[in-house]
PyMOL Python script that loads the backbone (N, CA, C, O; Angstrom):
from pymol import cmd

cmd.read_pdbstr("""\
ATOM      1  N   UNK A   1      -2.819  -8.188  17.469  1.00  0.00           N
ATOM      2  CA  UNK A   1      -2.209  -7.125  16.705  1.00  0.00           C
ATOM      3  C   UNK A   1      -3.244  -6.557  15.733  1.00  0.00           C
ATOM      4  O   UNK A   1      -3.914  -7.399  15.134  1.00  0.00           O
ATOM      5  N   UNK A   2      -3.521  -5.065  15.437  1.00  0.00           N
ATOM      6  CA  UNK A   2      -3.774  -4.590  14.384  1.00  0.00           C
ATOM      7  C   UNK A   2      -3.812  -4.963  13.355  1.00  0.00           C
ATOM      8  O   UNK A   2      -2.772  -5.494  12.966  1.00  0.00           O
ATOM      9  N   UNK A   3      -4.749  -4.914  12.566  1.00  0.00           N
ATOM     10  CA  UNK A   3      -4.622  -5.642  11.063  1.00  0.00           C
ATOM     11  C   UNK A   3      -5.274  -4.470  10.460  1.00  0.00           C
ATOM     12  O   UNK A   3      -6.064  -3.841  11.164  1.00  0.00           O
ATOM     13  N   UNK A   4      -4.908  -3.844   8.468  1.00  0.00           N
ATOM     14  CA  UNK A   4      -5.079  -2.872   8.017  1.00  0.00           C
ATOM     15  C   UNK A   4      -5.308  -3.297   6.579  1.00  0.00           C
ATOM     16  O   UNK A   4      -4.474  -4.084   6.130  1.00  0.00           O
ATOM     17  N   UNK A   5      -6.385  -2.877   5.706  1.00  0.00           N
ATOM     18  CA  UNK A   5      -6.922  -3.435   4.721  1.00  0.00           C
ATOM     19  C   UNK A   5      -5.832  -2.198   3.142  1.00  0.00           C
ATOM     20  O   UNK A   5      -6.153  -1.037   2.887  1.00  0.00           O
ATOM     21  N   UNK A   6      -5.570  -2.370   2.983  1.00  0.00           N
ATOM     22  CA  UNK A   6      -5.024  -1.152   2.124  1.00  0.00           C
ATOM     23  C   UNK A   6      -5.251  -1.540   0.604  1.00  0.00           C
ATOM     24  O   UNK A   6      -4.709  -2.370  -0.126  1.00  0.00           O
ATOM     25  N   UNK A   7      -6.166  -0.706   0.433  1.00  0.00           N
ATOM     26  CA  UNK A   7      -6.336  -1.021  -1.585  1.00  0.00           C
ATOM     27  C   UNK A   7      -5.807   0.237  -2.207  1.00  0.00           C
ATOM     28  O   UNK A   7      -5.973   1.369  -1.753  1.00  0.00           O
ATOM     29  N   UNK A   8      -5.059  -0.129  -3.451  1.00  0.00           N
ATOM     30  CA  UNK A   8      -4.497   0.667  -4.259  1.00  0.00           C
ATOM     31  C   UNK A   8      -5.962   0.924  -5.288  1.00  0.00           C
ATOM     32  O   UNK A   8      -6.762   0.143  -5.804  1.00  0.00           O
ATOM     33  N   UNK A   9      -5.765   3.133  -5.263  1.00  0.00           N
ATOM     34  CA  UNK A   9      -6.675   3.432  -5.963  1.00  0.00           C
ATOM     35  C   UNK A   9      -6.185   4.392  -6.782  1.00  0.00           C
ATOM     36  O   UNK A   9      -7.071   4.957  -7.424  1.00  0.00           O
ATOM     37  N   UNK A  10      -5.078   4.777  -6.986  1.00  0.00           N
ATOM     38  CA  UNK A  10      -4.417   5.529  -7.753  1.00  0.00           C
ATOM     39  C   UNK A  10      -3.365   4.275  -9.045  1.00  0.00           C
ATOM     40  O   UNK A  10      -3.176   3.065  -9.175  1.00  0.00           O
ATOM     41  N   UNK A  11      -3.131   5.023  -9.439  1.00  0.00           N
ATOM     42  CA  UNK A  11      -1.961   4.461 -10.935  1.00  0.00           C
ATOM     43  C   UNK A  11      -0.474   4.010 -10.249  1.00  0.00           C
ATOM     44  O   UNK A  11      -0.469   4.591  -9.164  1.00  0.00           O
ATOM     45  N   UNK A  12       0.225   3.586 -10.322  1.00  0.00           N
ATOM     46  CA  UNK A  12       1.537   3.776 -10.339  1.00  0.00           C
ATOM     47  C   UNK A  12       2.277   4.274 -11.690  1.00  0.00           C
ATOM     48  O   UNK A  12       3.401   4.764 -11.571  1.00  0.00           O
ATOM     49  N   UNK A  13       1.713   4.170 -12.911  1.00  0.00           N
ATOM     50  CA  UNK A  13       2.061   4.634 -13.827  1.00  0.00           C
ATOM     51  C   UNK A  13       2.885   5.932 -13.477  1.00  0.00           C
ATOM     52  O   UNK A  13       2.424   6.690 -12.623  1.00  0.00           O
ATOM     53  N   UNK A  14       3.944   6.191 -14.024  1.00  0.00           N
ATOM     54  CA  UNK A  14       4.589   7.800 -13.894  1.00  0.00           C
ATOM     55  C   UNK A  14       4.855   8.036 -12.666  1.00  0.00           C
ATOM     56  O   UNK A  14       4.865   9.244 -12.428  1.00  0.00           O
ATOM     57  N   UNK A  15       5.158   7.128 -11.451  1.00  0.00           N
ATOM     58  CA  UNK A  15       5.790   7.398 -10.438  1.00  0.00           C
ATOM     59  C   UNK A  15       6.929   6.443 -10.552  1.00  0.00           C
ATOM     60  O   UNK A  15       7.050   5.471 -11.297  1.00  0.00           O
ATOM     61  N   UNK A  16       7.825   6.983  -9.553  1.00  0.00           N
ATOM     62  CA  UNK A  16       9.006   6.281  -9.624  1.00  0.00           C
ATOM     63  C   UNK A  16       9.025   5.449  -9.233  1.00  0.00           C
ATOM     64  O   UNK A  16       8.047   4.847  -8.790  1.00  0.00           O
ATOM     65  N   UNK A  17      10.406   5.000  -9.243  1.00  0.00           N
ATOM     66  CA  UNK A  17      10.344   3.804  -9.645  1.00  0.00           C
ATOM     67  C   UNK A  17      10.533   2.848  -7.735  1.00  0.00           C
ATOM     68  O   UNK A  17      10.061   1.740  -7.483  1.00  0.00           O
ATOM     69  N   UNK A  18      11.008   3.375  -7.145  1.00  0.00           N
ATOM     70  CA  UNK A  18      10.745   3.317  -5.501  1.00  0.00           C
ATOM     71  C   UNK A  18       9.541   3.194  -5.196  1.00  0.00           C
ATOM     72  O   UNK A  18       9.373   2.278  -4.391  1.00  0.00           O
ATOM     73  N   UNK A  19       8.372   3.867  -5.571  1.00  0.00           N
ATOM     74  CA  UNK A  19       7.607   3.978  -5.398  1.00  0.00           C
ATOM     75  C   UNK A  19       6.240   2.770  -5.928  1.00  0.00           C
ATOM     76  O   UNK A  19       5.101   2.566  -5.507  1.00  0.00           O
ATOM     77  N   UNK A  20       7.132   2.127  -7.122  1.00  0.00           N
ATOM     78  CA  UNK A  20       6.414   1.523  -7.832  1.00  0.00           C
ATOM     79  C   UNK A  20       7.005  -0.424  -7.134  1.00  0.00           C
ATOM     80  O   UNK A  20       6.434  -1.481  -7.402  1.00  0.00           O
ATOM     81  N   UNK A  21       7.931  -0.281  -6.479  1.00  0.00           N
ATOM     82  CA  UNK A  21       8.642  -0.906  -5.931  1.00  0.00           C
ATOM     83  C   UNK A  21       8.078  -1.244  -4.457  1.00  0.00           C
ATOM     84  O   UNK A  21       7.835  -2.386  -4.066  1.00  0.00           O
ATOM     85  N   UNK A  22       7.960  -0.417  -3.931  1.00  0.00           N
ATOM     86  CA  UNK A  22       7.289  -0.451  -2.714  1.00  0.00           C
ATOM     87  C   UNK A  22       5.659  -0.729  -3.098  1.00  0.00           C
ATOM     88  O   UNK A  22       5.421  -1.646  -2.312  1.00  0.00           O
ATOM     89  N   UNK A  23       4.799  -0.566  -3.600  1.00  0.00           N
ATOM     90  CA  UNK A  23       3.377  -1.010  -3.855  1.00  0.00           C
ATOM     91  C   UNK A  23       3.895  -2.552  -3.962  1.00  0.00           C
ATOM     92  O   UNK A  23       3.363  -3.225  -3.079  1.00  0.00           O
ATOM     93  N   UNK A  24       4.667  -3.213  -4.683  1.00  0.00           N
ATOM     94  CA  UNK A  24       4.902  -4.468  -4.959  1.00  0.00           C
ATOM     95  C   UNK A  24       5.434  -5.629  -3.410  1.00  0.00           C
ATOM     96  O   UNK A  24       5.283  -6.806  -3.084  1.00  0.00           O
ATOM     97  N   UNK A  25       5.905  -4.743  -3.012  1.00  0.00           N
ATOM     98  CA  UNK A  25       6.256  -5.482  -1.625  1.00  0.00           C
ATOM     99  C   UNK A  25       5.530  -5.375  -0.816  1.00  0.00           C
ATOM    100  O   UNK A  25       5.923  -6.011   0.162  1.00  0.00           O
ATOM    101  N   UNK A  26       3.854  -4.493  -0.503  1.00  0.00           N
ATOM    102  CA  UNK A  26       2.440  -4.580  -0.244  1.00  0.00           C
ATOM    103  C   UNK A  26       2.084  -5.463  -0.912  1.00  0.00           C
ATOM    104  O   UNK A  26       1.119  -6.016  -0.386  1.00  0.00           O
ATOM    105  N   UNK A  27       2.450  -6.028  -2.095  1.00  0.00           N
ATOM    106  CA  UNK A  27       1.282  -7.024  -2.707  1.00  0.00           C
ATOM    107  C   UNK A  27       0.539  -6.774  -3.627  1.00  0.00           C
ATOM    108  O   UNK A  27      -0.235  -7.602  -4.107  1.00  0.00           O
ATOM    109  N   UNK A  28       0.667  -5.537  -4.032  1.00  0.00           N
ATOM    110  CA  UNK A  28      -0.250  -4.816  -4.685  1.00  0.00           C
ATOM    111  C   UNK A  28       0.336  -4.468  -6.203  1.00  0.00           C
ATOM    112  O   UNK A  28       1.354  -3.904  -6.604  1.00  0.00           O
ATOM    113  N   UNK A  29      -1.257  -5.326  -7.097  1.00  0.00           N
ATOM    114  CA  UNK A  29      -0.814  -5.637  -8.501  1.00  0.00           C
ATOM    115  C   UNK A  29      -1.406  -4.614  -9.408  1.00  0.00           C
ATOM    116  O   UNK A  29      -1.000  -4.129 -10.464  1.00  0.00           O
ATOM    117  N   UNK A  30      -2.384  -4.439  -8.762  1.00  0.00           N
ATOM    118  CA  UNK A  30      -3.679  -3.654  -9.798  1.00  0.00           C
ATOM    119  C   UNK A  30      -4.611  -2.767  -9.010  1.00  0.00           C
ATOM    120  O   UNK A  30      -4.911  -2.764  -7.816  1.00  0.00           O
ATOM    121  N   UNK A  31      -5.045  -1.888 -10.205  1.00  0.00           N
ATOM    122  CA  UNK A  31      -6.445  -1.086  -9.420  1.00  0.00           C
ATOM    123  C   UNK A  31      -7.279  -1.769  -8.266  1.00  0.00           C
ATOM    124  O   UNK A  31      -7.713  -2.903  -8.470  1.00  0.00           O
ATOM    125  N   UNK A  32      -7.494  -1.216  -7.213  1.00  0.00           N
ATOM    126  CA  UNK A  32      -8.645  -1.777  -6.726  1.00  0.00           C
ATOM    127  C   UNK A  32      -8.835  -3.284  -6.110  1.00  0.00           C
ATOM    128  O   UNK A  32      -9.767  -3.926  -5.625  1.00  0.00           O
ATOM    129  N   UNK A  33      -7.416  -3.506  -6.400  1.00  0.00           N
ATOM    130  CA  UNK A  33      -6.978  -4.414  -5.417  1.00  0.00           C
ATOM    131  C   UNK A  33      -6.871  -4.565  -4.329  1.00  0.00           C
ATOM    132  O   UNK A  33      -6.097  -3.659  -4.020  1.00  0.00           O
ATOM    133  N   UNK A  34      -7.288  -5.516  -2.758  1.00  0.00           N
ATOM    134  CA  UNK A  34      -6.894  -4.672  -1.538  1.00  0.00           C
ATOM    135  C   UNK A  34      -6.264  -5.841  -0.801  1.00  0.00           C
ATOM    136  O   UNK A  34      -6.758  -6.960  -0.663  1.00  0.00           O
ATOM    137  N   UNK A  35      -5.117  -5.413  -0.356  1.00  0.00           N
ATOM    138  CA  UNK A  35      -4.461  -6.756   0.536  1.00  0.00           C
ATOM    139  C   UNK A  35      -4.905  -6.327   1.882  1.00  0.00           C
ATOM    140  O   UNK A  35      -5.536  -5.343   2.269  1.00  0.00           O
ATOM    141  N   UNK A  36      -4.272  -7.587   2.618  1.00  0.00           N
ATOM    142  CA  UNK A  36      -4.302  -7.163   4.343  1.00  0.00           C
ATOM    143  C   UNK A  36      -3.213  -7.399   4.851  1.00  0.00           C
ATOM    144  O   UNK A  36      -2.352  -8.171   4.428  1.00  0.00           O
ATOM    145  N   UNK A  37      -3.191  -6.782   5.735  1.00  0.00           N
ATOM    146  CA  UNK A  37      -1.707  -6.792   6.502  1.00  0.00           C
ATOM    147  C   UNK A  37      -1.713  -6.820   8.148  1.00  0.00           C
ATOM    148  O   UNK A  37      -2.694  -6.331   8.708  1.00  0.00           O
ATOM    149  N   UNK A  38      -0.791  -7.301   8.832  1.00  0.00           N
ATOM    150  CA  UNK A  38      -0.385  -6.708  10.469  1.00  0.00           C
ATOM    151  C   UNK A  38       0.022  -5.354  10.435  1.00  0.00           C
ATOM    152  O   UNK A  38       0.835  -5.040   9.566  1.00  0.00           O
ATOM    153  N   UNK A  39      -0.435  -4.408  11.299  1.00  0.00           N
ATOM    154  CA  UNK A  39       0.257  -3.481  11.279  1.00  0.00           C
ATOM    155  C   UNK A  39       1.387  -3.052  11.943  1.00  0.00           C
ATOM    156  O   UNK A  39       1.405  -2.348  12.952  1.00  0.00           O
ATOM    157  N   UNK A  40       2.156  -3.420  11.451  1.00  0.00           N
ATOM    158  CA  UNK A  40       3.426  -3.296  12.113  1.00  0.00           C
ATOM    159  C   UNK A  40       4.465  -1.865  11.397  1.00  0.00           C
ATOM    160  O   UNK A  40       4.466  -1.498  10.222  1.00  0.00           O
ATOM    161  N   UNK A  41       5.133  -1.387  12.351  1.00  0.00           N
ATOM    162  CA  UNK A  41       6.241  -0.173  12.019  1.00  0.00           C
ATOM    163  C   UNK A  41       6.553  -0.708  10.775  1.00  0.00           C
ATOM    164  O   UNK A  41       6.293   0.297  10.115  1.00  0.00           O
ATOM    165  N   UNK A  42       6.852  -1.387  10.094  1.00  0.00           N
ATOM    166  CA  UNK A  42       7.761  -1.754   8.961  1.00  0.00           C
ATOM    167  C   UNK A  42       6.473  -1.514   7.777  1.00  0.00           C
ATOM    168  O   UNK A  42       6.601  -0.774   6.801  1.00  0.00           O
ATOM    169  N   UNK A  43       5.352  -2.229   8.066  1.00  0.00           N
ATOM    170  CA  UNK A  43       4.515  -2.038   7.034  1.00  0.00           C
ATOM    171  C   UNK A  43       3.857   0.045   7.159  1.00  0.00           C
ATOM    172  O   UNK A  43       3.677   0.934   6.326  1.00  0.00           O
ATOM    173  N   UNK A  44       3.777  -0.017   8.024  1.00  0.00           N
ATOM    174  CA  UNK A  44       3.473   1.710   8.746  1.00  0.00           C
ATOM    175  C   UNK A  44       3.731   2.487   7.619  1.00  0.00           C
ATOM    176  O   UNK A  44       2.985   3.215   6.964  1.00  0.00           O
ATOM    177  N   UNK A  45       5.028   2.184   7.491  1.00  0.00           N
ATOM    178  CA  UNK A  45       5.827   2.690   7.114  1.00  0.00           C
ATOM    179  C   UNK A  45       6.167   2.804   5.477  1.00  0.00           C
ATOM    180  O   UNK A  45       6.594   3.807   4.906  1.00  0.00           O
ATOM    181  N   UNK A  46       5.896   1.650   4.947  1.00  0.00           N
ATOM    182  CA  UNK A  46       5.839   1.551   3.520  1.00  0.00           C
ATOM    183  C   UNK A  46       4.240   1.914   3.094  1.00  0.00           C
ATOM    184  O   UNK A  46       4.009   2.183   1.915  1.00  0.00           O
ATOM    185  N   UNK A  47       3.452   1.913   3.809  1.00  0.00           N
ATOM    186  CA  UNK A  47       2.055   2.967   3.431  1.00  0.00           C
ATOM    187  C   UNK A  47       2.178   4.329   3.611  1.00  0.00           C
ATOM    188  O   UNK A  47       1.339   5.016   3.028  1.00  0.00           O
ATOM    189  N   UNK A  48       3.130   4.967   4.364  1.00  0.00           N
ATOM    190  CA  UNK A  48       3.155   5.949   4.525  1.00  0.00           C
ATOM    191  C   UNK A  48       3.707   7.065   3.618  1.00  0.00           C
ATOM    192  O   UNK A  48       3.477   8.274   3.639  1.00  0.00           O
ATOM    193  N   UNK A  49       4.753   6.093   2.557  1.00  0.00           N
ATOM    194  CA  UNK A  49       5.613   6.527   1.578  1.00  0.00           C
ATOM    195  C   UNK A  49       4.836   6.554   0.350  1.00  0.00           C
ATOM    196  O   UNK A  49       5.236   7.359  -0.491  1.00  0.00           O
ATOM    197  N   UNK A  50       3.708   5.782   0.024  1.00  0.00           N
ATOM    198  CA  UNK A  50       2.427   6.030  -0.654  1.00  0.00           C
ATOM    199  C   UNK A  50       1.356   5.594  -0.163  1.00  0.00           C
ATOM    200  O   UNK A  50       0.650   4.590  -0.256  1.00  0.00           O
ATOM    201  N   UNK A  51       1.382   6.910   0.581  1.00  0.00           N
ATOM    202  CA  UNK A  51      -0.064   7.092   0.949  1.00  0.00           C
ATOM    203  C   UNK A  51      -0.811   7.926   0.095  1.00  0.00           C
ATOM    204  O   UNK A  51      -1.821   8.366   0.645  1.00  0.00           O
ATOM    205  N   UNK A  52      -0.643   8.291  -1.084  1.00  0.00           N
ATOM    206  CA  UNK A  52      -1.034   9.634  -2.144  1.00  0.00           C
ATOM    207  C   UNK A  52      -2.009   8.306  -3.100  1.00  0.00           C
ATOM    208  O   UNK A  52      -3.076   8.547  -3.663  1.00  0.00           O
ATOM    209  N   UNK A  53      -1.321   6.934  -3.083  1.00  0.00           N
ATOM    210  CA  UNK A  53      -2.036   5.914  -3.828  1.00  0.00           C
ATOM    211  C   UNK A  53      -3.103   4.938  -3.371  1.00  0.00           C
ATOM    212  O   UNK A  53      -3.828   4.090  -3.891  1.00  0.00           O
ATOM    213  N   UNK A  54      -2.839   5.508  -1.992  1.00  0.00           N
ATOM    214  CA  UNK A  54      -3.588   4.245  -1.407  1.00  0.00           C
ATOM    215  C   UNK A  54      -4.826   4.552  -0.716  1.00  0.00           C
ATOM    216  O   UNK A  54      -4.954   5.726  -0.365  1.00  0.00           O
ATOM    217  N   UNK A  55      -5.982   3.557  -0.384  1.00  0.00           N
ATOM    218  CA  UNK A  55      -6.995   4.013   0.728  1.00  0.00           C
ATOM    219  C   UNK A  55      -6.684   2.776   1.616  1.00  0.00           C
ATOM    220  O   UNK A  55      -6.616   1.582   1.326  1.00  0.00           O
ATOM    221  N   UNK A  56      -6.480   3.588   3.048  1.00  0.00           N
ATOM    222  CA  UNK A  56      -6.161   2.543   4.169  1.00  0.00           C
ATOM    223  C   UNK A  56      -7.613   2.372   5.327  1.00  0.00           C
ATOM    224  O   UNK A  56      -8.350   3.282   5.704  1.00  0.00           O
ATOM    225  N   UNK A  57      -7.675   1.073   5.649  1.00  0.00           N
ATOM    226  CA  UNK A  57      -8.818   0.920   6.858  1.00  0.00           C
ATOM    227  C   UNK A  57      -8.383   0.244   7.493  1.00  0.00           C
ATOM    228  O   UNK A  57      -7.653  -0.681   7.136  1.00  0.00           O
ATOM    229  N   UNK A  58      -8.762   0.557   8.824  1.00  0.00           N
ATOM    230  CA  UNK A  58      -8.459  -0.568  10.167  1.00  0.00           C
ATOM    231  C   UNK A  58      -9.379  -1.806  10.311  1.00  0.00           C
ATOM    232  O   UNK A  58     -10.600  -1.962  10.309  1.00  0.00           O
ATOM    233  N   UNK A  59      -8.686  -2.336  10.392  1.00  0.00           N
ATOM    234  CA  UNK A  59      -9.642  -3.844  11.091  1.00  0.00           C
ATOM    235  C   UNK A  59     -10.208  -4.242  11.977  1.00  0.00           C
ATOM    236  O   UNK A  59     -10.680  -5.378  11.949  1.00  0.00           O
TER     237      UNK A  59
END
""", "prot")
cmd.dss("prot")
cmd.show_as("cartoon", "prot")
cmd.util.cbc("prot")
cmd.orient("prot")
């Protein structure tokens, strides 16, 4: 399976609160942080809803 490196490079500050919600169920605590993941539809999918915050790479 696909695997996808995704680091948060934007703020969550001043976004909502869904939004700030979903970075957290990525894993994702802080600037410049980068988790990894399977890529699966479910995760697809919650990058896709912030993708304005994130930089994504394939594995």
């Amino acid at each position: 399976m696909k695997k996808v490196r995704i680091t948060q490079v934007r703020s969550a500050i001043n976004r909502p609160k869904r939004q700030k919600l979903t970075l957290a169920a990525l894993g994702l605590k802080k600037l410049h942080n980068a988790k990894e993941h399977d890529a699966t539809p479910q995760i697809l999918g919650m990058i896709d809803k912030v993708k304005h915050l994130l930089k994504v790479e394939e594995i």
